[in-house]
C-alpha positions as a Markdown table, in Angstrom:
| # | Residue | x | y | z |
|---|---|---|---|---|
| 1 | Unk | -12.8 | -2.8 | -117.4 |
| 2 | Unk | -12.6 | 0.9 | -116.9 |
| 3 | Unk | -16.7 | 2.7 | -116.3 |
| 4 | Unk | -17.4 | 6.0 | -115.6 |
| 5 | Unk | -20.5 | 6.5 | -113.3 |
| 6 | Unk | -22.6 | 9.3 | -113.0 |
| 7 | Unk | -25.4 | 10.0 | -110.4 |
| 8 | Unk | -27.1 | 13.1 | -109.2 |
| 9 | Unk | -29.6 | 14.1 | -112.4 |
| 10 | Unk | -32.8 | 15.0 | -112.2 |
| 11 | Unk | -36.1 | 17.5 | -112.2 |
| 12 | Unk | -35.3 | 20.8 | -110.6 |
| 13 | Unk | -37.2 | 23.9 | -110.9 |
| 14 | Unk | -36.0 | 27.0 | -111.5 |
| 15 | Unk | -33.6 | 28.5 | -109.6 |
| 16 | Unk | -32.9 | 25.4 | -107.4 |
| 17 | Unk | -29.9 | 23.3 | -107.6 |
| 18 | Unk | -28.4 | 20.0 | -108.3 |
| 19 | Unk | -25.2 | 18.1 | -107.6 |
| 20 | Unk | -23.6 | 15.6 | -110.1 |
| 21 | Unk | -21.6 | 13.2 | -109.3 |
| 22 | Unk | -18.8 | 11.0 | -111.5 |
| 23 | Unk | -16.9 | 7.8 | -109.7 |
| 24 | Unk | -14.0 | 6.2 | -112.0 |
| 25 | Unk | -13.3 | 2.7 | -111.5 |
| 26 | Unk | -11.1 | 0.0 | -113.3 |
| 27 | Unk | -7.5 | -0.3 | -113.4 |
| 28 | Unk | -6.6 | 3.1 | -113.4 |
| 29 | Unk | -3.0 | 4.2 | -112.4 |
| 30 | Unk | -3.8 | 7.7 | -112.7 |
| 31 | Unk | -6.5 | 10.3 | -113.6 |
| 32 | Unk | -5.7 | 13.0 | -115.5 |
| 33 | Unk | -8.1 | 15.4 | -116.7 |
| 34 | Unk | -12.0 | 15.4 | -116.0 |
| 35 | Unk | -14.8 | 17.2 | -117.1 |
| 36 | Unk | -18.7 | 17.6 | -117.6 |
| 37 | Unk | -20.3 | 18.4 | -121.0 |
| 38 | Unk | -23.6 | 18.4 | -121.7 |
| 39 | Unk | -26.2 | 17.8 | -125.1 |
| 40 | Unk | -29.4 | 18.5 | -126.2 |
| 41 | Unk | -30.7 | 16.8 | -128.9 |
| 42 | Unk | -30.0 | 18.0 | -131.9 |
| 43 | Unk | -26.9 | 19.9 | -130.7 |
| 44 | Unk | -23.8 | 19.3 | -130.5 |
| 45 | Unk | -21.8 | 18.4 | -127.3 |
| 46 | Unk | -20.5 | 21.1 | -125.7 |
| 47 | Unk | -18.3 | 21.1 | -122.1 |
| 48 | Unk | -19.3 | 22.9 | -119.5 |
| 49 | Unk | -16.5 | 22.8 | -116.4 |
| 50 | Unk | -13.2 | 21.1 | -116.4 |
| 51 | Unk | -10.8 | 20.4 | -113.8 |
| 52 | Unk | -7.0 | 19.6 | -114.5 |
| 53 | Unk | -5.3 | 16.7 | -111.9 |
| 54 | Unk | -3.0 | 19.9 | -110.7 |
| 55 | Unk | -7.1 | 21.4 | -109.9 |
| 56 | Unk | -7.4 | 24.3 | -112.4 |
| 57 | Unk | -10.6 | 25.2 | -113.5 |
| 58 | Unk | -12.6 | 26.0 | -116.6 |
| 59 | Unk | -16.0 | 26.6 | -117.1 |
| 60 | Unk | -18.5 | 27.5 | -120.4 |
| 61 | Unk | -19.5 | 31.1 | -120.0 |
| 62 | Unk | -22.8 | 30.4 | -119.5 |
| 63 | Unk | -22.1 | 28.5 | -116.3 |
| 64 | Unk | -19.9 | 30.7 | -114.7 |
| 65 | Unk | -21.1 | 31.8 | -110.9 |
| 66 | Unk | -23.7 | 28.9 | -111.1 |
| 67 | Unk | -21.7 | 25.8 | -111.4 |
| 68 | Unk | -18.8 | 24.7 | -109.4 |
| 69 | Unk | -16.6 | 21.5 | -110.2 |
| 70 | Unk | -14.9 | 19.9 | -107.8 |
| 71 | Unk | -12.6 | 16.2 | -107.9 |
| 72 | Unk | -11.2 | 13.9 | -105.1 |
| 73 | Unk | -7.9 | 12.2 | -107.0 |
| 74 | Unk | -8.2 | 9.8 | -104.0 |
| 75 | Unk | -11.2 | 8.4 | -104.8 |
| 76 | Unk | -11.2 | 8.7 | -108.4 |
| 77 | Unk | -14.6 | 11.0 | -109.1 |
| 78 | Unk | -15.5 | 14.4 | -110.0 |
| 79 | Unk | -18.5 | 16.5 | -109.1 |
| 80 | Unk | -20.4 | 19.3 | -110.5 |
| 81 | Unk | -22.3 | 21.9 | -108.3 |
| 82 | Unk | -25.0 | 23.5 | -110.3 |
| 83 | Unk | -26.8 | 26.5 | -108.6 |
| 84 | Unk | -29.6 | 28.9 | -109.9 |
| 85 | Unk | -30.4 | 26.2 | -112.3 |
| 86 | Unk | -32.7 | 27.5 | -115.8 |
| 87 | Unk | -34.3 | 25.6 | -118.2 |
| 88 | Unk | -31.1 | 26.5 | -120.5 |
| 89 | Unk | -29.6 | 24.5 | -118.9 |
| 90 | Unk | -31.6 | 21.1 | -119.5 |
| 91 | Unk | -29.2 | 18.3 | -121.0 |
| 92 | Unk | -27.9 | 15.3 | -120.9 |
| 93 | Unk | -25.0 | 15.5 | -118.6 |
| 94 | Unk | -22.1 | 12.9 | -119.4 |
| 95 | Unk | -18.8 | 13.0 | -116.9 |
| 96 | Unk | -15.6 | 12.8 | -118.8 |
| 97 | Unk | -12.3 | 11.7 | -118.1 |
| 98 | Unk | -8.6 | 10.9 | -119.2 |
| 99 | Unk | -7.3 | 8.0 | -117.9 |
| 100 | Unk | -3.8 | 6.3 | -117.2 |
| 101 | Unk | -4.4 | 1.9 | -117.1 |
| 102 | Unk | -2.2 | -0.3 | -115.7 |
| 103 | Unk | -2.7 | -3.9 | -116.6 |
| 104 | Unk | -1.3 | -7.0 | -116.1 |
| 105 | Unk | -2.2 | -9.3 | -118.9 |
| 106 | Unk | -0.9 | -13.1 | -119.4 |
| 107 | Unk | 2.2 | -11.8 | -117.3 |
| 108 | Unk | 2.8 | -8.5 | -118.9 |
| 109 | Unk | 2.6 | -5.1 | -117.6 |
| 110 | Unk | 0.8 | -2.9 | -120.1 |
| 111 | Unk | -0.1 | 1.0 | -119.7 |
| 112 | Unk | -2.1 | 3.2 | -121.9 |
| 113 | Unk | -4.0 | 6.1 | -122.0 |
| 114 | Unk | -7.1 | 7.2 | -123.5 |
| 115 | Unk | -10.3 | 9.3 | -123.0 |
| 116 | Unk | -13.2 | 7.9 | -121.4 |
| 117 | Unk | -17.2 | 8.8 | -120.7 |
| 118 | Unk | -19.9 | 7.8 | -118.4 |
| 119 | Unk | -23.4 | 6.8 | -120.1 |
| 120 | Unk | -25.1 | 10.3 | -119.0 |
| 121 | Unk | -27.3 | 11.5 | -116.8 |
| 122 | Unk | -30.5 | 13.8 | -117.8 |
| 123 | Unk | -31.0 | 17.1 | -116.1 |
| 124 | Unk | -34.5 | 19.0 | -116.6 |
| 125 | Unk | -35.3 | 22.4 | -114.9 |
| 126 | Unk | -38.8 | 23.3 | -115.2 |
| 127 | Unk | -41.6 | 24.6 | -113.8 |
């Protein structure tokens, strides 16, 4: 069973930082893309920083020079720096990721692919 878990979230004030964290576990045989997106309620979900498996990045133009995202393909997770926090930026943070499986089931071998997301984690930055 493939999960996506996220740690890291949390009350900041303003202008301090944080540090997200994503681990991918299951019967992965590759991980392609991850990323971070965030929602507030009664907003849609919108991405904030991506990371490609070959390491290109892409962030929301609100987040650029603050946030920095970061992924270690040996260990399966991604991570998302965020400095000079502001109360704009107070979401629900969910990890993302596209996944390769590998499984062996009743003696077959079956791949697959699909898109996959962690159960969120709630940033607040406030006074």
């Amino acid at each position: 069973q493939v999960q996506l878990v996220e740690s890291g979230g949390g009350l900041v004030q303003p202008g301090g930082s944080l540090r997200l964290s994503c681990a991918a576990s299951g019967p992965i045989s590759s991980v392609n893309g991850m990323a971070w997106h965030r929602q507030v309620p009664g907003k849609e979900r919108e991405m904030v920083a991506a990371i490609t498996s070959h390491g290109a990045m892409m962030y929301l133009d609100a987040v650029k020079g603050r946030f920095i995202i970061s992924r270690d393909n040996a260990r399966n997770t991604v991570s998302l720096q965020m400095n000079s926090l502001n109360p704009g930026d107070t979401a629900v943070y969910f990890c993302n990721a596209d996944l390769s499986l590998e499984e062996v089931v009743n003696g077959v071998r079956r791949t697959s692919r699909g898109d996959y997301w962690g159960q969120g984690t709630q940033v607040t930055v406030s006074s």
